[in-house]
C-alpha positions as CSV (number, residue, x, y, z in Angstrom):
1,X,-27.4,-16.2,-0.5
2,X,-27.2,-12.8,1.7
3,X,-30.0,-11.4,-0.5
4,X,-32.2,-14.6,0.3
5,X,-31.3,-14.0,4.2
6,X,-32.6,-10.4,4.2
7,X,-35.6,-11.1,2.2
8,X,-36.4,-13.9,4.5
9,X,-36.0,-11.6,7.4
10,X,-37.7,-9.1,5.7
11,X,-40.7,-11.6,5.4
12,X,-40.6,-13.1,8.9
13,X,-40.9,-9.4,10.2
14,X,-43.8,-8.8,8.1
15,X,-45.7,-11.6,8.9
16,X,-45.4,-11.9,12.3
17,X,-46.6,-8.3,12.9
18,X,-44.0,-6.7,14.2
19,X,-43.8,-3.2,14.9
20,X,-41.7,-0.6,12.6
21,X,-40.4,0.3,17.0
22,X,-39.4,-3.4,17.2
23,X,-37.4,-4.7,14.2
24,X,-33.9,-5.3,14.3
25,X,-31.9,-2.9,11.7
26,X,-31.3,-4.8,8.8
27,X,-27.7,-4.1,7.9
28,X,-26.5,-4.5,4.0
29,X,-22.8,-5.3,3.4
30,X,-21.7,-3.8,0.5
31,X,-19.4,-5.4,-2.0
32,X,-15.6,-5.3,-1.6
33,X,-13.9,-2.8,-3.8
34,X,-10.7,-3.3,-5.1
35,X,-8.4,-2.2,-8.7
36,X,-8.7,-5.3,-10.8
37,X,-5.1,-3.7,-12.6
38,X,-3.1,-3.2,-9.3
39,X,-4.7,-6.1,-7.2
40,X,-5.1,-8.9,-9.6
41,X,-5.2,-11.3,-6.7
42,X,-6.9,-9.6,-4.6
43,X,-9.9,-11.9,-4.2
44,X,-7.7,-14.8,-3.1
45,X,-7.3,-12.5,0.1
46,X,-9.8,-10.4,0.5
47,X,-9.9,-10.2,4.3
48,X,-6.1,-11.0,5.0
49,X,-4.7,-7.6,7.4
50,X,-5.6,-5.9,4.0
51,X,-1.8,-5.2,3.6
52,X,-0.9,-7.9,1.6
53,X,-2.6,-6.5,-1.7
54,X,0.3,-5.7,-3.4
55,X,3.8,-6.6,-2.7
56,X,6.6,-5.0,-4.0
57,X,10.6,-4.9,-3.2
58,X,12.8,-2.4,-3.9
59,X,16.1,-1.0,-3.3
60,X,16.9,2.6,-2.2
61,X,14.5,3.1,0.5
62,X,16.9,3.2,3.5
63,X,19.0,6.2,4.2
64,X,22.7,5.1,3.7
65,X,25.4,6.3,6.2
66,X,27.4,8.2,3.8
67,X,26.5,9.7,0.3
68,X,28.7,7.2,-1.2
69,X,27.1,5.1,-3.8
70,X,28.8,1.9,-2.4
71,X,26.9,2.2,0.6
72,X,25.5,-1.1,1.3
73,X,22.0,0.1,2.7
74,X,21.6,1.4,-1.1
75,X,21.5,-2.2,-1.9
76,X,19.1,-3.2,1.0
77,X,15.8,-4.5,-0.5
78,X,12.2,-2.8,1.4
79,X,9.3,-4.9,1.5
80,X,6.4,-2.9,0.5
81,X,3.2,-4.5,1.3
82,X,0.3,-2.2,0.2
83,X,-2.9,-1.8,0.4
84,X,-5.0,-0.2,-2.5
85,X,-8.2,2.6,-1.4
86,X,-10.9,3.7,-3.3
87,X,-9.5,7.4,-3.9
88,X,-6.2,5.8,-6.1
89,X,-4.1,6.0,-3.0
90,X,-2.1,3.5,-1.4
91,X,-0.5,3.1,1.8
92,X,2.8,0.7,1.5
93,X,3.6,-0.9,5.4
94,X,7.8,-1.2,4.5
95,X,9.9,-4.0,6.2
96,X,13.3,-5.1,5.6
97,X,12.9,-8.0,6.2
98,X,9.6,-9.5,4.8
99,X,6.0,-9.8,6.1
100,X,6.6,-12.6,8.3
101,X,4.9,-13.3,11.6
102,X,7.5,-11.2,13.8
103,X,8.3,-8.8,10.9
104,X,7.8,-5.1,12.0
105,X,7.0,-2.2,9.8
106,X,9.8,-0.1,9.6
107,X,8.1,3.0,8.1
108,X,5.2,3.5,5.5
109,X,5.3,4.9,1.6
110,X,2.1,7.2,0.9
111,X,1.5,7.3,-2.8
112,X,-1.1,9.1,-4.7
113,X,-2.1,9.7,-8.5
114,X,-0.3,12.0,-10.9
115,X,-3.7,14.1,-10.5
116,X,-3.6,14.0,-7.1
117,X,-0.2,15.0,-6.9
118,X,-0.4,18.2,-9.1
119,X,-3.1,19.1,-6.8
120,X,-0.3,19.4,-4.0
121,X,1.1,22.9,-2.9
122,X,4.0,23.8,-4.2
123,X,5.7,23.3,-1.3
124,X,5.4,19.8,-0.8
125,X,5.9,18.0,-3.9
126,X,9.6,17.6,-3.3
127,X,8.8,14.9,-1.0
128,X,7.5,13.3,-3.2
129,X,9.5,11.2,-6.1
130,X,7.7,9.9,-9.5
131,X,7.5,6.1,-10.1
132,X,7.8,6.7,-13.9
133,X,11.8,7.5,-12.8
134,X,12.2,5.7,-9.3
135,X,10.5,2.2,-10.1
136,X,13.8,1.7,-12.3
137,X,16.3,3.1,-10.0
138,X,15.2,1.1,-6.9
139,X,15.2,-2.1,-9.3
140,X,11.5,-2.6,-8.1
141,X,9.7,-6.1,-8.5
142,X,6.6,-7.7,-7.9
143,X,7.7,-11.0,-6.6
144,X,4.7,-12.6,-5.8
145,X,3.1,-12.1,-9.6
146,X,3.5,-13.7,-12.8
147,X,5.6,-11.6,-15.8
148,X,2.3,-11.0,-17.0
149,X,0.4,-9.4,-14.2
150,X,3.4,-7.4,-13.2
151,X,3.4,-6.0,-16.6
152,X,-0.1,-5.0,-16.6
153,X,0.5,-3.3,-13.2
154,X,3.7,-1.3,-14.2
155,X,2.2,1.7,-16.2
156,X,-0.2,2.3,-13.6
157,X,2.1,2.2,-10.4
158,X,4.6,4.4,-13.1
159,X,2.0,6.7,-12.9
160,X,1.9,7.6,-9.1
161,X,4.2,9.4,-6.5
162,X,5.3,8.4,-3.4
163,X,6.5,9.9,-0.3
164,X,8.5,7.7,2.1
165,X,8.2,8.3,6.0
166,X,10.2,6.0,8.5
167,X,9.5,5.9,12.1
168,X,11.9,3.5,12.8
169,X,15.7,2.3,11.9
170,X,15.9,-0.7,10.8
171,X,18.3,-1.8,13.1
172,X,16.9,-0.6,16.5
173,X,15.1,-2.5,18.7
174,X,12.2,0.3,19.4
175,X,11.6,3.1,17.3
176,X,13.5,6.0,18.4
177,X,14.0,9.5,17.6
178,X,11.8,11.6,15.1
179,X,10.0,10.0,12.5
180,X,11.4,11.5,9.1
181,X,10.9,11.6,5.7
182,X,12.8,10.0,3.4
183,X,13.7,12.0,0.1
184,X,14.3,9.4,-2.6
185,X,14.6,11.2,-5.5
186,X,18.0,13.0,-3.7
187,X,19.9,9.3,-2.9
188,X,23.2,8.5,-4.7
189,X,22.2,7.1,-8.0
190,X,23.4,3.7,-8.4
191,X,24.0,1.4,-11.5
């Protein structure tokens, strides 16, 4: 249909005469991209906040109080709601309590490919933690796919590292303070 709407606006320019000075700019929309593997529903949604690719809960992702592995924000379950980019990134928008309409991000996980992350500098890779260990120890679902699309999705996302940055506590009103990042990999472990 768009192709038959710029050729016919193509023609009409051409045979009304109008000058190459005078023509509107014809302007092509390109074709949404998006990882068949880690968005399998992605065309159900395509233009919906474009957070909402991939959804995934998980458990150690808030800083507990105390380094005690009965500390109950170890158990508290982070909403990641993430949205997939052409480079292999993704950008996870984390809430505790959900995506609904008064939800509010609570902070943002940042992950990136194996390759990408062995291109880091020394320096920074211990903020990041590897899937391939973490996806297990946070107990990390994908609640809103079948059995079968989660396990096509699992040794790809096993495959990244993410680093965790919060600019907000979860139980403040406003975000306060610093933002900081959250090392994962350093938690208590828990059963």
């Amino acid at each position: 249909m768009k192709l038959k709407l710029l050729m016919s606006s193509a023609l009409i320019v051409l045979v009304s005469g109008c000058s190459k000075s005078e023509q509107a700019p014809v302007v092509v929309e390109k074709a949404a991209v998006y990882n068949e593997t880690l968005n399998p529903r992605q065309k159900e949604y395509p233009n919906h906040l474009g957070f909402n690719d991939l959804h995934i809960q998980a458990i150690r992702h808030i800083k507990p109080d105390t380094h005690d592995v009965n500390d109950p924000k170890l158990q508290t379950i982070v909403h990641h709601h993430c949205k997939a980019y052409d480079d292999g990134t993704f950008i996870c928008l984390m809430f505790h309590s959900g995506m609904k309409d008064q939800d509010k991000p609570i902070g943002f996980e940042y992950i990136i490919t194996t390759a990408q992350y062995n291109s880091l500098p020394e320096e920074e890779k211990h903020y990041w933690h590897y899937h391939l260990v973490e996806v297990p120890r946070a107990h990390a679902t994908f609640p809103d796919l079948t059995a079968e699309e989660a396990a096509k999705i699992l040794p790809a996302v096993n495959e990244t590292y993410g680093k965790v940055i919060y600019f907000k506590n979860m139980d403040d009103e406003f975000p306060l303070g610093e933002p900081y990042v959250l090392i994962v990999q350093d938690m208590p472990e828990q059963d």
